[in-house]
C-alpha positions as CSV (number, residue, x, y, z in Angstrom):
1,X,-51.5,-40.8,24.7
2,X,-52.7,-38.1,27.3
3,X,-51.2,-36.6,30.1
4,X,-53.6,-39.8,32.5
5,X,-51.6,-42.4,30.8
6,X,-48.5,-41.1,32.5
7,X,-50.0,-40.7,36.1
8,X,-52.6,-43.1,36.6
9,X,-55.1,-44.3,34.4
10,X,-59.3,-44.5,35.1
11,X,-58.5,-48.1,34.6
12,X,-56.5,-48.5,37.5
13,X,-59.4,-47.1,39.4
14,X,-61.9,-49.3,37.9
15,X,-59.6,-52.4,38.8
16,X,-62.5,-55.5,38.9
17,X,-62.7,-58.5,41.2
18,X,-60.3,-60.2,44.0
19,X,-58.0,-62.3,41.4
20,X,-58.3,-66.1,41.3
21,X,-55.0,-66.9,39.9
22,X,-54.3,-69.6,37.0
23,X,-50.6,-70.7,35.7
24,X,-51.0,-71.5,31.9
25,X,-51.8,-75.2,31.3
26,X,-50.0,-74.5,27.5
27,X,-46.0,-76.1,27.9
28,X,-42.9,-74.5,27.4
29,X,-42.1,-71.9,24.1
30,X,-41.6,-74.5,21.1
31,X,-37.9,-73.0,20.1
32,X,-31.5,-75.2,16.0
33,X,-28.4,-75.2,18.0
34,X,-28.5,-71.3,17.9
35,X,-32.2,-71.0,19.0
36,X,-32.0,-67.9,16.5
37,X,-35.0,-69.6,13.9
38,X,-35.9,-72.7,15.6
39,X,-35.2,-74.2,19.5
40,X,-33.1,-77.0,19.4
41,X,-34.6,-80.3,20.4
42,X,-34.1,-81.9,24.1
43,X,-35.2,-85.2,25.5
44,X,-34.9,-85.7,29.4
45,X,-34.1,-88.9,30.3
46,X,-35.0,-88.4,34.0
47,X,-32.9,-90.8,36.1
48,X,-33.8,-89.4,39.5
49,X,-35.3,-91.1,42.6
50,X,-37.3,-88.1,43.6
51,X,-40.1,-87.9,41.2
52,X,-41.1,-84.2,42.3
53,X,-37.2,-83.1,41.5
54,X,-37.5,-85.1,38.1
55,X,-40.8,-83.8,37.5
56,X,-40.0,-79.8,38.0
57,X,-37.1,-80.5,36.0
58,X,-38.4,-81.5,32.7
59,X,-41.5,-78.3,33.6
60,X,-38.4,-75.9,33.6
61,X,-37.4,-77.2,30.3
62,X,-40.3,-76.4,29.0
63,X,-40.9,-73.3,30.0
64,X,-37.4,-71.6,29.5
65,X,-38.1,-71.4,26.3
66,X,-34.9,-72.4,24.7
67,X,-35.8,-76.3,23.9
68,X,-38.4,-77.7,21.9
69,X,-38.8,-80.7,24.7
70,X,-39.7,-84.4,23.2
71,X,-40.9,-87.4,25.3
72,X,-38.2,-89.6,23.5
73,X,-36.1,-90.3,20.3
74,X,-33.2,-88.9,18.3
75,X,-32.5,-85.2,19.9
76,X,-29.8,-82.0,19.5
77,X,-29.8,-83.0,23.3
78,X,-30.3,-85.3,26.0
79,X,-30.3,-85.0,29.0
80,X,-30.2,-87.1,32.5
81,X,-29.9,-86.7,35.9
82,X,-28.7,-89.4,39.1
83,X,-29.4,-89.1,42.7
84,X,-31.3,-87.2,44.8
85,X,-32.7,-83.6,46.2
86,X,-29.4,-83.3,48.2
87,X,-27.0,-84.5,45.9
88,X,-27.2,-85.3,42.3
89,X,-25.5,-85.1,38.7
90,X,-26.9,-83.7,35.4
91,X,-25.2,-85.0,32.0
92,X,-25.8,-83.3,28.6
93,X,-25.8,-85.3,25.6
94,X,-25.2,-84.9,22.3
95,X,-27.1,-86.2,19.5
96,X,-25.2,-89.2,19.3
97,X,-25.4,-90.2,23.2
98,X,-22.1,-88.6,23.8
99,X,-21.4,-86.4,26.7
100,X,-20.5,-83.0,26.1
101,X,-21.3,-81.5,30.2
102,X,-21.5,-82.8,33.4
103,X,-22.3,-81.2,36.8
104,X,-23.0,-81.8,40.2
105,X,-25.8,-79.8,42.5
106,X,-25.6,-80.5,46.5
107,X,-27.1,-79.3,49.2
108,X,-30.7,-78.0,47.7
109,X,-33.4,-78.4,50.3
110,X,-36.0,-77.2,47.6
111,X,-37.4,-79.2,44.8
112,X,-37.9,-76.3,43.0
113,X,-35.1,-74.3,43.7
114,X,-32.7,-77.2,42.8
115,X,-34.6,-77.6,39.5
116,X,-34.5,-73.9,38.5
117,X,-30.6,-74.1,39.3
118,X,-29.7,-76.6,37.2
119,X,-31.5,-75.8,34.1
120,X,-29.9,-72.8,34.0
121,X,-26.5,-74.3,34.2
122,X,-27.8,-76.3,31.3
123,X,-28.6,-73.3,29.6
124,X,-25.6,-71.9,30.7
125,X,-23.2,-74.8,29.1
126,X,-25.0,-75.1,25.9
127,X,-25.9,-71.4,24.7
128,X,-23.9,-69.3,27.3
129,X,-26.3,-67.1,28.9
130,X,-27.0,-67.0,32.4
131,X,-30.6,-68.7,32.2
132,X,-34.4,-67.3,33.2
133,X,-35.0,-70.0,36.1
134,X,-34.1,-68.4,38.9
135,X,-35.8,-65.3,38.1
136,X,-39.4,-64.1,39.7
137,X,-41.6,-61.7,38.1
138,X,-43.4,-59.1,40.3
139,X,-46.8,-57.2,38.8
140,X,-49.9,-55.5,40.5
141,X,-53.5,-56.9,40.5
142,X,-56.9,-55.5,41.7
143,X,-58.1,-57.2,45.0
144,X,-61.2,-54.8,44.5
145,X,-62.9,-52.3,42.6
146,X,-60.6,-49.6,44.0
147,X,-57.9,-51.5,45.2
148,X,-54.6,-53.1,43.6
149,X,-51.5,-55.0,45.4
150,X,-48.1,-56.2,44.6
151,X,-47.6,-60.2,44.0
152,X,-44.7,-62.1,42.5
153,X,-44.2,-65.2,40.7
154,X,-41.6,-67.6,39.5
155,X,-40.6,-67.5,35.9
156,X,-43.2,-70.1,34.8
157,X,-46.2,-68.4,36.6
158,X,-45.7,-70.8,39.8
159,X,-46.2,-69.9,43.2
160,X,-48.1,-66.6,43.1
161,X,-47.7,-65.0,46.5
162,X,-49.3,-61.5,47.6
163,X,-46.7,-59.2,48.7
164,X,-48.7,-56.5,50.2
165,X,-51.2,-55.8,52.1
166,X,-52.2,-52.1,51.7
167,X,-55.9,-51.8,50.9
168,X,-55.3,-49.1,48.7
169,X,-53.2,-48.7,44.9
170,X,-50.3,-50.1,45.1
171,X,-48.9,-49.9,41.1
172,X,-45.8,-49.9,39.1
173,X,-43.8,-52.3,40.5
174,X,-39.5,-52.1,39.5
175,X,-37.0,-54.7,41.2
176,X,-34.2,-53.3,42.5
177,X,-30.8,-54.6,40.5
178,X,-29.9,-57.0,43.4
179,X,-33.4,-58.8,42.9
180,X,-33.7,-58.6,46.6
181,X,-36.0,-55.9,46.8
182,X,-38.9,-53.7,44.6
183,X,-40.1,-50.6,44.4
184,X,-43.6,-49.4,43.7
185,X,-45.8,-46.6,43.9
186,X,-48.0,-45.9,46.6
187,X,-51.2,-43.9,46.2
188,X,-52.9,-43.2,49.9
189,X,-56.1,-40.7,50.6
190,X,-54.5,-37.4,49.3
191,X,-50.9,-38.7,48.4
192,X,-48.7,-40.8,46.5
193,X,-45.1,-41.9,47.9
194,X,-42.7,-44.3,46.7
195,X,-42.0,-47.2,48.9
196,X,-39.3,-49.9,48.9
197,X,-40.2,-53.2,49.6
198,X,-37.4,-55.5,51.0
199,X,-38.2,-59.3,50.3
200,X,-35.7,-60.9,52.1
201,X,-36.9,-59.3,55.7
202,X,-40.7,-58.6,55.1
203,X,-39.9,-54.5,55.6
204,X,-41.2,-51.7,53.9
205,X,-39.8,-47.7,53.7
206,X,-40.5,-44.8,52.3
207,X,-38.2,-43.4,49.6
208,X,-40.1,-40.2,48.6
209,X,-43.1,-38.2,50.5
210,X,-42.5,-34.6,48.4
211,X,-46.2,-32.6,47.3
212,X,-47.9,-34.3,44.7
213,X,-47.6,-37.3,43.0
214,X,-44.5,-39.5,43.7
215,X,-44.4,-42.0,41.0
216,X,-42.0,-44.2,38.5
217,X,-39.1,-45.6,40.8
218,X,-36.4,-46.9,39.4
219,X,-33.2,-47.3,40.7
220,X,-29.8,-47.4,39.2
221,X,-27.9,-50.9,38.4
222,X,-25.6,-50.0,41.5
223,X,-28.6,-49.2,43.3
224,X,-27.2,-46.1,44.3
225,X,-29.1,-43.1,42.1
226,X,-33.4,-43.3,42.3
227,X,-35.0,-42.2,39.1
228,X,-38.6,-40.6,39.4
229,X,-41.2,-38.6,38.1
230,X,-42.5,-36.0,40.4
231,X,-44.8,-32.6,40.4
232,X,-44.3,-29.5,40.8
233,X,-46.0,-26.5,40.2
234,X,-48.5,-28.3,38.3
235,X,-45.6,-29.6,36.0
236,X,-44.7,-33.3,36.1
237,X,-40.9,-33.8,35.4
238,X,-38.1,-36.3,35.3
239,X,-35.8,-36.5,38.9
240,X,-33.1,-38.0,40.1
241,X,-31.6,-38.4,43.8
242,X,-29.3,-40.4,46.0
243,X,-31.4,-43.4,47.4
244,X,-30.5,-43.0,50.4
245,X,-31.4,-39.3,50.8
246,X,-30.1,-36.4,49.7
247,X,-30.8,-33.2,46.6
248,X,-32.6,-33.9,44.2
249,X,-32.0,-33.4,40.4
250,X,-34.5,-32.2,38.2
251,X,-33.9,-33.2,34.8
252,X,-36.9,-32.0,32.5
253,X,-38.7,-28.8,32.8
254,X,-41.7,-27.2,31.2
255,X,-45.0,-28.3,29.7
256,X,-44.0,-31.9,28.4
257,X,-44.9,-34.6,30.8
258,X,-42.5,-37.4,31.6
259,X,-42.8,-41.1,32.8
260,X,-41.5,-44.5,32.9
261,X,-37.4,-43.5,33.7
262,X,-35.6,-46.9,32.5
263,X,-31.8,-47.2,33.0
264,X,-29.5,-48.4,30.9
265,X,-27.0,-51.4,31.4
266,X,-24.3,-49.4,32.4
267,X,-26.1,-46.9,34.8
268,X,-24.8,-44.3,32.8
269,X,-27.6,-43.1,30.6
270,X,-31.7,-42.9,31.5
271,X,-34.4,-43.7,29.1
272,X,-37.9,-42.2,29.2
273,X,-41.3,-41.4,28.0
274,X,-42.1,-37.6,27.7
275,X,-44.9,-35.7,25.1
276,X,-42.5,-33.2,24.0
277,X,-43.7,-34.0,20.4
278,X,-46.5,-31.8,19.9
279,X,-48.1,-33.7,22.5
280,X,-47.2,-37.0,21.4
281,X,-45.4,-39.3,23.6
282,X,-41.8,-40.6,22.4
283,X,-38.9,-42.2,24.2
284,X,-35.9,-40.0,25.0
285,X,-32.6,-40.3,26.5
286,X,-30.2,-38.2,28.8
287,X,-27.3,-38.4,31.4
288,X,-28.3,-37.9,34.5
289,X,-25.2,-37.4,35.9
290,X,-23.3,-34.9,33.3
291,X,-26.4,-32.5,32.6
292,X,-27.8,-31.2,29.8
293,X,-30.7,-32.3,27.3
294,X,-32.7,-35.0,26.6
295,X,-32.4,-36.5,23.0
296,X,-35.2,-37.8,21.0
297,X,-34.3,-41.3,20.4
298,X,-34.2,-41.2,16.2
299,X,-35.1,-44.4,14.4
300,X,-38.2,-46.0,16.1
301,X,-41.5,-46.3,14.8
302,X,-45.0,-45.7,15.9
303,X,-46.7,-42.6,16.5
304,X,-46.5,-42.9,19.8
305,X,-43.8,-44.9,22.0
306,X,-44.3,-45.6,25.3
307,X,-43.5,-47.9,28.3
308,X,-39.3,-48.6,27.6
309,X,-38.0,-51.5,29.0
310,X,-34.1,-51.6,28.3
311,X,-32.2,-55.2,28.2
312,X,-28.6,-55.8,29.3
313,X,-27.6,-56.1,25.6
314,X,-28.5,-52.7,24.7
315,X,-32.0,-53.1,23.3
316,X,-35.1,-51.2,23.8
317,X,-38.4,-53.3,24.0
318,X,-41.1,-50.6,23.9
319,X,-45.3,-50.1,23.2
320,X,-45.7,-48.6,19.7
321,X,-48.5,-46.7,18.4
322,X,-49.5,-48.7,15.1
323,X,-53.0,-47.3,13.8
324,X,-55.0,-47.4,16.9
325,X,-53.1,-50.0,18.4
326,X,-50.0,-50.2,20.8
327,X,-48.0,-52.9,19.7
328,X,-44.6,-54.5,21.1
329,X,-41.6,-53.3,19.0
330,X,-37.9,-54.2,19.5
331,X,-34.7,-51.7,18.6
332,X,-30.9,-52.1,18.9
333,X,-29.8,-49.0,20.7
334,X,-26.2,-47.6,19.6
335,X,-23.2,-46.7,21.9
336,X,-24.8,-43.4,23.1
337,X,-28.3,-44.8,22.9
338,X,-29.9,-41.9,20.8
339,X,-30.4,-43.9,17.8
340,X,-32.1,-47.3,17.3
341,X,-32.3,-50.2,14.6
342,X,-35.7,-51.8,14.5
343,X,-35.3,-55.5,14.9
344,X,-38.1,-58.1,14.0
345,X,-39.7,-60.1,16.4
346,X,-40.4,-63.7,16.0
347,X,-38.9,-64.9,13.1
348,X,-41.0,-64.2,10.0
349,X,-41.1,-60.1,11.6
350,X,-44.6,-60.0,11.0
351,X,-45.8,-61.0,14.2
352,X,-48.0,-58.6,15.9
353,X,-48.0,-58.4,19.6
354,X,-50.9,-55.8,21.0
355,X,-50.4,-55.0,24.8
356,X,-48.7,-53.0,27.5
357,X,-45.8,-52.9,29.5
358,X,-43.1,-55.3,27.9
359,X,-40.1,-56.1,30.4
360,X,-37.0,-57.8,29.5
361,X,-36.5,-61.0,31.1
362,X,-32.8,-62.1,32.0
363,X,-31.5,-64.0,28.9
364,X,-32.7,-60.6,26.8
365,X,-34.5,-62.6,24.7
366,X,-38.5,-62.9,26.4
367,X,-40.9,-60.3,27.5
368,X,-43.7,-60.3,30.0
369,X,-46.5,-58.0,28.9
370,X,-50.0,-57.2,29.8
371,X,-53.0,-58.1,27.0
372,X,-56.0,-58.0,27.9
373,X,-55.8,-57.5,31.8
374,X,-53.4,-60.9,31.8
375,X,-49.7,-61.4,31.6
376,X,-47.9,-63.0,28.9
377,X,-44.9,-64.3,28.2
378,X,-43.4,-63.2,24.6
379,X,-40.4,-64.8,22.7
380,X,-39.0,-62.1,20.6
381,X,-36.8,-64.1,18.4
382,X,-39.7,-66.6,17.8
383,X,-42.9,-64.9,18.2
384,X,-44.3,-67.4,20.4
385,X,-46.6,-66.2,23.4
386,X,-47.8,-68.2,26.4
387,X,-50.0,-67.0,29.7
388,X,-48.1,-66.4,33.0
389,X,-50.2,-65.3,34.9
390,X,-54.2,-64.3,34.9
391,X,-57.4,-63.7,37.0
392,X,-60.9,-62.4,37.5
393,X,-59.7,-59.1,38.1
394,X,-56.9,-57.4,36.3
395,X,-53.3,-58.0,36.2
396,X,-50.5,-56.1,34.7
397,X,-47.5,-54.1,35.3
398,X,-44.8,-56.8,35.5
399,X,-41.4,-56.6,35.4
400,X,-39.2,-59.2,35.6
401,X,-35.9,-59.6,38.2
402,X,-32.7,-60.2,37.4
403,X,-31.4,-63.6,38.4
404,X,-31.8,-64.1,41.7
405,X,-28.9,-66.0,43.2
């Protein structure tokens, strides 16, 4: 991994093709009652007078990725649902027909919305977690041979829009931890800045316009503290500063090159890429807030380690260096984060995931990754991989938003 790979790569530059979007045709993750080796079985019994609301609601089922969905028949679940867009009533079955939940969703004035709500109350009743639904995914895709823009998604790869509008390279797209906002890098004619993109009124700002590149934005889970990677004196180095304005804090000095800051759960600790290792890239952690050094993280494999992506349950999805190939690897991170336990993915631990940029989704259990100039969906406990998102030209760079309520 060279000092490119941090800053932006000739790839990015040779970008094909204006992107003619396709959502994967394949269904939902195929995934027992603890999804931990298998997905428990669900039949949807429907029961609805609007077909579209029926119909999204058995697609979210599929693609959550928690269910192995059947047509009909003996299942760990059934499900059914009465009434319409603006009023109706989900029941969840056991395997004998009797009902174990029962909820009510009023008010929706979108089909898909209302859908996307109430699977992950389903999700929510029978394994506890808060669901994948109601998240969006947001990436960067070449619109020409030089150019790249943001776009989002829904969970399943649904309703692509194009975000901006910049003619230029607009790259590394991070949601902010309210999901109501991202921010990217922005490369114009002799300069790079760091903007923020607010979704919810169609605004953009600048958060950084210091010399040289302005790149990796990431901001804090109280969204109060933006992580970067700026240059200086021909050095390129891990910062920190108040979003709204104010000093900045360098954190990493001298020849090693730093990229991809990550934060962890608690906002307490940052995660990031730097070639300290004779060159070689591997993932390190530090406190931004009490000082002092950054710490090797001890325990991960690969030669080199790249591109962190760290889950709300304290594990590190990350690109690993395996012969010539970077391939997604999962650790358990302990209390202080400077060690890590290698977990499997997908159930027999032998499956082999080549790619780029994992990110966590919400129920810290699937990744989205780039293979191949497309984006993929990957279930780490199961090993099971389905398209979310590909074109003509390239696509990569997602990361995926929290819930978004």
């Amino acid at each position: 991994m060279k000092k490119t790979l941090f800053l932006l790569t000739a790839a990015i530059l040779l970008a094909a093709a204006i992107p003619l979007f396709a959502q994967s045709a394949s269904g939902g993750i195929v995934v027992t009652a603890d999804a931990k080796n298998a997905n428990p079985t669900l039949v949807f019994a429907g029961g609805l007078s609007d077909q579209a609301l029926s119909a999204k609601l058995l697609s979210d089922f599929q693609y959550c990725g928690w269910f192995t969905v059947l047509k009909s028949g003996t299942a760990a679940y059934h499900v059914s649902a009465k009434g319409n867009l603006q009023d109706f009533t989900v029941t969840i079955s056991n395997s004998a027909g009797v009902p174990m939940h029962s909820f009510r969703i009023t008010d929706s004035k979108e089909v898909d919305a209302a859908a996307h709500t109430a699977v992950d109350t389903v999700l929510n009743k029978i394994f506890g977690i808060q669901g994948i639904c109601r998240s969006k995914v947001v990436f960067s895709a070449a619109t020409s041979a030089k150019n790249r823009e943001i776009f989002i998604c829904d969970f399943d790869g649904s309703n692509i829009k194009q975000i901006t509008h910049n003619n230029t390279l607009c790259v590394e797209p991070v949601w902010a931890p309210d999901g109501k906002s991202f921010v990217y890098s922005f490369y114009g004619p002799s300069y790079t800045n760091l903007v923020q993109y607010n979704l919810e009124t169609g605004l953009s700002r600048r958060l950084t316009q210091y010399g040289g590149i302005n790149a990796g934005g990431s901001l804090s889970p109280d969204g109060k503290t933006l992580a970067m990677i700026l240059s200086n004196n021909n050095q390129v180095d891990l910062y920190t500063r108040p979003t709204e304005g104010g000093k900045l804090k360098q954190l990493s000095s001298g020849k090693p090159v730093e990229a991809s800051p990550r934060w962890s759960p608690d906002g307490k600790k940052l995660c990031f890429v730097s070639d300290a290792r004779n060159g070689r890239p591997v993932l390190c952690v530090i406190d931004p807030f009490a000082g002092g050094k950054a710490t090797e993280i001890s325990g991960l494999v690969g030669s080199e380690r790249v591109a962190p992506s760290w889950s709300t349950d304290n594990k590190i999805a990350y690109c690993a260096k395996i012969n010539r190939n970077y391939e997604l690897r999962v650790a358990k991170l302990s209390a202080d984060g400077k060690s890590g336990t290698m977990e499997e993915v997908g159930v027999a631990g032998n499956n082999t995931f080549q790619g780029e940029d994992p990110s966590w989704a919400p129920d810290n259990r699937h990744v989205t990754m780039t293979v191949n100039g497309a984006i993929y969906v990957i279930d780490t406990r199961l090993g099971a991989k389905r398209k979310l998102v590909s074109g003509s030209g390239k696509v990569g760079q997602s990361n995926w938003s929290p819930i978004l309520k």
